[in-house]
C-alpha positions in Angstrom: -78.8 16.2 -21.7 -78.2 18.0 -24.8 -76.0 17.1 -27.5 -75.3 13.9 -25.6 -74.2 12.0 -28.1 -71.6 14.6 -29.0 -70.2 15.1 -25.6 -70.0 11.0 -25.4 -68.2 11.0 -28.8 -65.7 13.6 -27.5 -65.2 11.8 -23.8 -64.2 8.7 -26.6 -62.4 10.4 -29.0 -60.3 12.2 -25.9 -60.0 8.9 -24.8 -58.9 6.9 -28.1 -56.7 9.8 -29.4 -55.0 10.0 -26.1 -53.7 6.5 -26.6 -53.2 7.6 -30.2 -51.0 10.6 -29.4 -50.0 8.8 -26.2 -47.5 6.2 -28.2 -46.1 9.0 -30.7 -45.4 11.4 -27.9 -43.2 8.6 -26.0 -41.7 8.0 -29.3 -40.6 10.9 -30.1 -38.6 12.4 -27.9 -36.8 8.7 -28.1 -36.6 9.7 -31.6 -34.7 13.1 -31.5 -32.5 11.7 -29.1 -31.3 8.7 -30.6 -31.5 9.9 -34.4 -29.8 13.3 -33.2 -31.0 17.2 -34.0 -29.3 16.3 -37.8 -31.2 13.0 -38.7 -34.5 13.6 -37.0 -34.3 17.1 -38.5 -34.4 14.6 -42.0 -36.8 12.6 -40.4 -39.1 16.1 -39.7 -38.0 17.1 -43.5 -40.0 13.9 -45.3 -42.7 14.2 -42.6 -43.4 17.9 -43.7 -43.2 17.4 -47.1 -45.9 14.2 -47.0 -48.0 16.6 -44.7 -47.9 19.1 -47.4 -49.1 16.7 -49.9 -51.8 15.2 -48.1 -53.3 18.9 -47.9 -53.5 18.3 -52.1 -55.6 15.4 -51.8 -57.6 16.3 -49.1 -58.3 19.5 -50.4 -61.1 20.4 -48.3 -63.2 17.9 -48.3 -62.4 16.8 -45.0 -64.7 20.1 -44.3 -66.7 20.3 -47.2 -67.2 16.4 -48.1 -68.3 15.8 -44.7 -70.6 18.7 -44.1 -72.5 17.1 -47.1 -72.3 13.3 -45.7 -74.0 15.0 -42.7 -76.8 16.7 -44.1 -77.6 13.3 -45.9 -77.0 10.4 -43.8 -80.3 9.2 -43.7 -80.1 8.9 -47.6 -77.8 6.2 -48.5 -78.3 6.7 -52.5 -76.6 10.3 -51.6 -74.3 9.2 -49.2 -72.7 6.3 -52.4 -73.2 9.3 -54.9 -70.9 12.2 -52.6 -68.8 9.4 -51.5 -68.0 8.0 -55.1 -67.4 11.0 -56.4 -64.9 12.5 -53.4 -63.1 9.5 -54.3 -62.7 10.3 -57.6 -61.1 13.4 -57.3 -59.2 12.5 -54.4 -57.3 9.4 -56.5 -56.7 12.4 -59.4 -54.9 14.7 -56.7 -53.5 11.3 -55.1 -51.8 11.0 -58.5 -50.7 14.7 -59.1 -49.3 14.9 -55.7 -46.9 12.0 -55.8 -45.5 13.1 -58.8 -44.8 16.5 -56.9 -43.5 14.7 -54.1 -41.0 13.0 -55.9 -39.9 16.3 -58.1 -39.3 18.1 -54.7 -37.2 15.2 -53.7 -35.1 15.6 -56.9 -34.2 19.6 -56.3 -30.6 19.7 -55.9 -31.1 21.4 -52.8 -33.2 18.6 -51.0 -31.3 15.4 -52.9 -30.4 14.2 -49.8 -33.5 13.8 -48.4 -35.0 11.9 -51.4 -35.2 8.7 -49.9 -36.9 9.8 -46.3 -39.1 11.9 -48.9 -39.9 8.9 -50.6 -40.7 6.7 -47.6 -42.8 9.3 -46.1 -44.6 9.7 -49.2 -46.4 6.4 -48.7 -48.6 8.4 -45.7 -50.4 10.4 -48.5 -51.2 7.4 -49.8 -52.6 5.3 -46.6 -54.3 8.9 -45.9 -56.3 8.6 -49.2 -58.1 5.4 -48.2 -58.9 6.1 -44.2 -62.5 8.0 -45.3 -61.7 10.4 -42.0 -64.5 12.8 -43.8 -67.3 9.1 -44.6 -66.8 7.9 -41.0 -66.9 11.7 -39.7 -70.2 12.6 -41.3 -71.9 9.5 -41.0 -71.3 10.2 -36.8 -68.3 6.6 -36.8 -65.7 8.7 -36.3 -65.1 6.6 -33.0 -64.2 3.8 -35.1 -61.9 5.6 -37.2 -60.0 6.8 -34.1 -60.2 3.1 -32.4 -58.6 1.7 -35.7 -55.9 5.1 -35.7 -54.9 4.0 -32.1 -54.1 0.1 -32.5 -52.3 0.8 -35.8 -50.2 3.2 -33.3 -50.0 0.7 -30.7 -48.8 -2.2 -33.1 -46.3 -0.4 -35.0 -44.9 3.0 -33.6 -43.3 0.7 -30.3 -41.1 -1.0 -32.7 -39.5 1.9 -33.0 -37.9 1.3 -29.8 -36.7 -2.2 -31.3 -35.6 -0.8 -34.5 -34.3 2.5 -34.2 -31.1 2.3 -32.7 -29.1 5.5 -34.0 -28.5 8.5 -36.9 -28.4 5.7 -39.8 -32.0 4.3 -38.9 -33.6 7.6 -40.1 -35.2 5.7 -43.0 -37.1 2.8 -40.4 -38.5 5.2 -38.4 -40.0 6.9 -41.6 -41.2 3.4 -42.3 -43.0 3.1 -39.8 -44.6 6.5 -39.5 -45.9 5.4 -43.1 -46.9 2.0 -41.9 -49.5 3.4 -39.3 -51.3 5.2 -41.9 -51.3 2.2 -44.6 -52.7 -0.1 -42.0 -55.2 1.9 -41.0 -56.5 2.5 -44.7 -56.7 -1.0 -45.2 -58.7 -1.4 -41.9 -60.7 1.3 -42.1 -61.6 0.8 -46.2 -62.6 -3.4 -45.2 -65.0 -2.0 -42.7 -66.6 0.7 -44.6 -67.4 -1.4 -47.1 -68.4 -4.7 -44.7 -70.2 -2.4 -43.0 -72.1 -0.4 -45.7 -71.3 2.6 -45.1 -71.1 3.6 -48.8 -70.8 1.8 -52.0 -68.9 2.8 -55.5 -70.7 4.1 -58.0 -70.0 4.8 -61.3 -69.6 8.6 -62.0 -68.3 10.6 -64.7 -65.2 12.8 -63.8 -67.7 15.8 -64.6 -69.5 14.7 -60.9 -66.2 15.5 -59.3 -66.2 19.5 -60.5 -68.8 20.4 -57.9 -67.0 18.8 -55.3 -64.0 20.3 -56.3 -65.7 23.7 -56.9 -66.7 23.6 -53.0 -63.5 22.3 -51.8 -61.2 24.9 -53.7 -61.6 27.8 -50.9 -60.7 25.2 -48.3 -57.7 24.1 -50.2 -56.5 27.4 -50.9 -57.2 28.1 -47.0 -55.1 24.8 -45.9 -52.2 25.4 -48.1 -51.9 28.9 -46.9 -52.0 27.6 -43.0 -49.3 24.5 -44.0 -46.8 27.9 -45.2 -46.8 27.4 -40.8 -47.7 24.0 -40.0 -45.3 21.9 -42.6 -43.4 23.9 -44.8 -41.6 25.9 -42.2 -39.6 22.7 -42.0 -38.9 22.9 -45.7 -38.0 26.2 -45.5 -35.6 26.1 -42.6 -33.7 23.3 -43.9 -33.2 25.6 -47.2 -31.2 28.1 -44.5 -30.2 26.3 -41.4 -28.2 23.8 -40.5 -30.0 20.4 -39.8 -29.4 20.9 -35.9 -31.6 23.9 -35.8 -34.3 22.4 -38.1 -34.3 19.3 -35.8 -34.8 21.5 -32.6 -37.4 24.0 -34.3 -39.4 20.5 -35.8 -39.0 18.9 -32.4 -40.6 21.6 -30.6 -43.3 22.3 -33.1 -44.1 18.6 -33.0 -44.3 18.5 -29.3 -46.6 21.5 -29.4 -48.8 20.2 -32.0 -49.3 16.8 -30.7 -50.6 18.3 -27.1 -52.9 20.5 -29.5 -54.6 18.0 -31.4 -54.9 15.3 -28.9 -57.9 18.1 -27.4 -58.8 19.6 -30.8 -59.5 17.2 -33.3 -61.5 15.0 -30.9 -63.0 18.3 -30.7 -63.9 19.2 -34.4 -64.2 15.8 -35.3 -67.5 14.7 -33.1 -68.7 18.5 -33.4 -68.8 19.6 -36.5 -71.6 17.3 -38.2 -73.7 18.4 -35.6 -72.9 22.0 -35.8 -73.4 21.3 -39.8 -76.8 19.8 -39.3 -77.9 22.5 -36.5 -76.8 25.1 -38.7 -79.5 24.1 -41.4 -82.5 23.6 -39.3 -81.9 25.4 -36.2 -79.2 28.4 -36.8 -79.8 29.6 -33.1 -78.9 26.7 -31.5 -75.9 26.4 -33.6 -74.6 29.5 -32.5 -75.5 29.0 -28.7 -73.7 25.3 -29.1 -70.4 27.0 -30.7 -70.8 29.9 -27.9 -70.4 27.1 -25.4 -67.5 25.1 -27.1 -65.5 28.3 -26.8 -66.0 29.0 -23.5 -65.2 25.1 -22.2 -62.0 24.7 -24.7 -60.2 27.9 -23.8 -60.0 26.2 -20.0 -58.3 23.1 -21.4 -55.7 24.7 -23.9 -55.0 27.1 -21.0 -53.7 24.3 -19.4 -52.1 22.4 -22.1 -50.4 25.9 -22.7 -49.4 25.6 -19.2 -47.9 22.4 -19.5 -45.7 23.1 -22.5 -43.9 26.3 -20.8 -43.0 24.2 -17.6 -42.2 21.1 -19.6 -40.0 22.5 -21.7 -36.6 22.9 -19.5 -37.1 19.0 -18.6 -37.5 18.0 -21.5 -34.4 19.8 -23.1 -32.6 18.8 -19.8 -33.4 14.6 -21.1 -32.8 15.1 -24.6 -29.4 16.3 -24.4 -26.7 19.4 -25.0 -27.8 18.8 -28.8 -31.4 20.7 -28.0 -30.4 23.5 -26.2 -32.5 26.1 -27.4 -35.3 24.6 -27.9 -37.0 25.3 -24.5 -37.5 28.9 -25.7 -39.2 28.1 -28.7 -41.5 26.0 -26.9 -42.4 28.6 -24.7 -43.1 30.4 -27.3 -45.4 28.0 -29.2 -47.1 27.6 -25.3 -50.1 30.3 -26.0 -50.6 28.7 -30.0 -52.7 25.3 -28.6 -55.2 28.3 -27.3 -55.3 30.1 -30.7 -55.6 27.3 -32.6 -58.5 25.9 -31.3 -60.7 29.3 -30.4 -59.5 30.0 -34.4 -60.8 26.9 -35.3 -64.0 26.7 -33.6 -64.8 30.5 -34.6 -63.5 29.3 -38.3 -64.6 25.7 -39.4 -68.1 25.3 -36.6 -68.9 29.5 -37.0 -68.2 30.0 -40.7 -68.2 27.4 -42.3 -70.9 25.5 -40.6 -72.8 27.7 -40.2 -71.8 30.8 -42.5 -72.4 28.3 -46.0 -70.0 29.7 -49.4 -70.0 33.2 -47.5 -68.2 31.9 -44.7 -66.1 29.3 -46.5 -64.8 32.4 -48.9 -64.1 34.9 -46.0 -62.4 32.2 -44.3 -60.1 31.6 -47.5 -59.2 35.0 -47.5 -58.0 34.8 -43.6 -55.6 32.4 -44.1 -54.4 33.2 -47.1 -53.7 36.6 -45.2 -52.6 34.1 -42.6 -49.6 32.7 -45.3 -48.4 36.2 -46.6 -47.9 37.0 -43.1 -46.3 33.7 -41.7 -44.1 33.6 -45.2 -43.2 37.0 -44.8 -41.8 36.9 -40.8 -40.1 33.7 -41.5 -37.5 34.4 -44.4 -37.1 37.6 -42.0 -37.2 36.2 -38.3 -36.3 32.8 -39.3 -33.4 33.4 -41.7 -32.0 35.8 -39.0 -32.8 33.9 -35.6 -33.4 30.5 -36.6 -35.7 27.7 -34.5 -36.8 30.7 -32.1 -37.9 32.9 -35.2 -39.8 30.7 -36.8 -41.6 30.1 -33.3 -42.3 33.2 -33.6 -43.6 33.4 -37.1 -46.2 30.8 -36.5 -47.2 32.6 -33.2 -48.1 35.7 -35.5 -50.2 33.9 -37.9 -51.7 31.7 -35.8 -52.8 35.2 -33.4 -53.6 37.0 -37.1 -56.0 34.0 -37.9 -57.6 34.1 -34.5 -58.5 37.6 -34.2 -59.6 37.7 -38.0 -62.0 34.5 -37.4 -63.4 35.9 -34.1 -64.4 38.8 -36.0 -65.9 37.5 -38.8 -68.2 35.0 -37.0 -69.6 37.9 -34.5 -70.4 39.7 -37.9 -71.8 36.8 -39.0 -74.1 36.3 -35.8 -75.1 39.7 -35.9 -76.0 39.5 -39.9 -78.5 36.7 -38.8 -80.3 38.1 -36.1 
């Protein structure tokens, strides 16, 4: 069978990030109900603001970084020389973005979320040290996820121990943190047990290429987080914490279903996609032809679930939620989006489509940004949860349409 190893990675990755999403989605709804729309809307707050960070010290390379670890996996004296100087840059931006963390957290107008800021800062740094882009593009990824599901099991439960009500806020940012700094000191003694790379000594002028390469990505990921985190920023700069708490929970709940199918997905796909795309660009096509085709059928169904789920959901929670079933409904087609955009984006572009591809897909969603920024300080300000949902529905359908279209010209540039 072809790519074989692929479809077995994904079957484990489903499998592994199922019991990884599996805890968190039992967790949270306990969450909003016993912090409350206010506090978990906190909660959501530092979460979105530590999301928004870790996009500065990824800053592509989870794309870029393990396209390359790909292409050379067979040479470990390349793999130490990418992998030592990623690391580099990523423990400069590590640096730069705590201090940014901690001046958001100061503005007078999010003081009272400095300390949940704080707490949830400590993700970026467990985040740093996972390697998600070494284990990726060396084809380990499934021991990545197996390490990113027990750190789940042991710690997100306690929740149920240790969160009790509105004043816990704080513990159950704790622990969020705690999954990610367990599984970087897991996942860094095994890398190195194992092999997989080895520090080098490099100069921080070795870091500019990498950085060079990465900078479209970043640019691209910071305009998509204008719709994936900082909408949580931004409504909490014009709503009460009630309606930030039902918007975060329902984007959370929408999310979670999305990745637990997508990043699986990406994740055992792309290096192969990568390495297709340099020795065989027909079959890369043909193989990202055949990912869209089989991943629209499964977000059609998780899109399915969210708009029947949402009214029981709402009905459990409590009185404090009402409202939130329409923007979930809403956010119900964005699992199918976000994964067609994706595929057409990251495996057709930049996979296959080299700098060309990379820049094009820049420009998309910074387009993407303009346009989410734009309908939420218009649809947001004026109808709250439900316009934001409706914001990221526009730049998430902008983004999909725009990638679809540059990956068929890109196909039709190469025959």
């Amino acid at each position: 069978m072809r790519y074989k190893e692929e479809i077995r990675d994904t079957l484990w990755l489903v499998l592994l990030q199922g019991v990884g999403y599996a805890v968190p989605l039992l967790v949270l709804p306990y969450l909003m109900k016993v912090l409350g729309p206010g506090r978990f809307g906190c909660y959501s707050f530092g979460v979105a603001v530590a999301q928004y960070l870790l996009l500065i010290v990824d800053f592509g390379f989870n794309l870029t970084a393990t396209r390359r670890i790909a292409v050379a996996r067979d040479n470990p004296l390349e793999v130490d020389r990418i992998f030592s100087a990623v690391m580099k840059a990523k423990l400069g931006l590590l640096a730069l973005s705590l201090l940014l963390g901690a001046g958001i957290g100061l503005l007078p107008a999010y003081r009272s979320f400095l300390p949940v800021t704080l707490v949830s800062m400590l993700t970026v740094v467990g985040q740093c040290f996972t390697f998600t882009w070494l284990y990726q593009g060396l084809g380990r990824i499934r021991w990545l996820s197996l390490i990113n599901a027990l750190c789940k099991i042991l710690l997100l439960p306690l929740a149920f121990l240790l969160v009790k009500g509105p004043d816990d806020c704080l513990v159950a940012a704790a622990l969020q943190s705690g999954v990610y700094l367990l599984a970087a000191v897991v996942s860094t003694a095994l890398a190195f047990v194992r092999r997989y790379a080895r520090w080098q000594r490099t100069a921080w002028s070795d870091t500019l290429p990498f950085l060079k390469e990465g900078f479209p990505l970043f640019l691209s990921t910071a305009a998509t987080s204008i719709y994936t985190s900082l909408f949580v920023v931004l409504l909490a700069s014009f709503a009460p914490d009630d309606e930030v708490g039902r918007y975060a929970a329902a984007e959370k709940v929408m999310r979670a279903c999305t990745y637990l199918l997508w990043i699986p997905l990406s994740q055992a796909f792309f290096p192969r996609v990568s390495r297709l795309a340099a020795t065989a660009p027909a079959d890369a096509r043909q193989l990202v032809i055949r990912l869209l085709a089989g991943s629209s059928c499964l977000m059609l169904a998780v899109g399915l679930f969210l708009w029947f789920g949402a009214t029981p959901l709402v009905a459990w929670l409590g009185k404090g939620y009402d409202g939130m079933q329409t923007a979930m409904r809403i956010l119900a087609v964005v699992p199918w989006l976000v994964t067609t955009g994706g595929i057409c984006g990251q495996m057709g572009l930049i996979a296959g489509g080299g700098n060309t591809g990379s820049r094009y897909f820049m420009r998309v969603y910074l387009a993407a940004g303009a346009i989410a920024l734009a309908a939420v300080l218009t649809l947001g300000v004026r109808y709250g949860a439900v316009g934001t949902a409706c914001s990221v529905l526009l730049a998430e359908l902008f983004v999909t349409v725009m990638m679809l279209i540059g990956w068929l010209r890109l196909m039709r540039s190469h025959r």
